[in-house]
C-alpha positions in Angstrom: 0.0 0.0 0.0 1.6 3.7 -0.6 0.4 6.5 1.3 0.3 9.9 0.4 2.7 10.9 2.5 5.5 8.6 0.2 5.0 11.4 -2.2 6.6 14.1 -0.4 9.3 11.5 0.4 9.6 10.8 -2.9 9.9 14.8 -4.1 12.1 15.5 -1.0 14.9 12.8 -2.1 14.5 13.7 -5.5 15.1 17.1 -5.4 18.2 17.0 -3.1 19.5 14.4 -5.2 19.4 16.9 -8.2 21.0 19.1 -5.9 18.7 21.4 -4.4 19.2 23.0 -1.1 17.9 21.9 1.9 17.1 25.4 3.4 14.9 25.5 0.0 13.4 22.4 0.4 12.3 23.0 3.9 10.9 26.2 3.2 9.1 24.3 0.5 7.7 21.8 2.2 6.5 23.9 4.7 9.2 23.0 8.0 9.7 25.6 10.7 13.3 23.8 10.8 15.9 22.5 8.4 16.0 19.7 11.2 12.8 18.3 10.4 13.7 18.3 6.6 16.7 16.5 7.9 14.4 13.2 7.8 14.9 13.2 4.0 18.6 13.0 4.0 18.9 9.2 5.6 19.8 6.5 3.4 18.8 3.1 3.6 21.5 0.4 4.6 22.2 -0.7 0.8 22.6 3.2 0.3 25.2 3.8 2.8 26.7 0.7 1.5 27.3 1.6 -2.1 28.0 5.7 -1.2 31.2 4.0 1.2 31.9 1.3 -1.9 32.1 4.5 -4.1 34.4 6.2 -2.0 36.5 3.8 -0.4 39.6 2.0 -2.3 39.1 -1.5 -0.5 
């Protein structure tokens, strides 16, 4: 099942992976605080796996 609410998850992650600022995006979404926009910068496990694989020689 999707809720609604996947759709602003969806635009959030979207749009800072384009490169948009998170200052914009909260104001956007309509956040008192960048630290509740925050929410849409975590990655899931396999994510943090292949951004260290990317950066890190093994």
């Amino acid at each position: 099942m999707v809720h609604p609410h996947a759709f602003r998850h969806l635009f959030a992650r979207r749009f800072l992976a384009a490169g948009g600022d998170i200052a914009l995006l909260a104001d956007l979404m309509g956040h008192s605080s960048v630290e509740t926009t925050r929410v849409y910068l975590r990655r899931t496990a396999g994510e943090q796996r292949d951004e260290v694989n990317r950066i890190v020689s093994w």
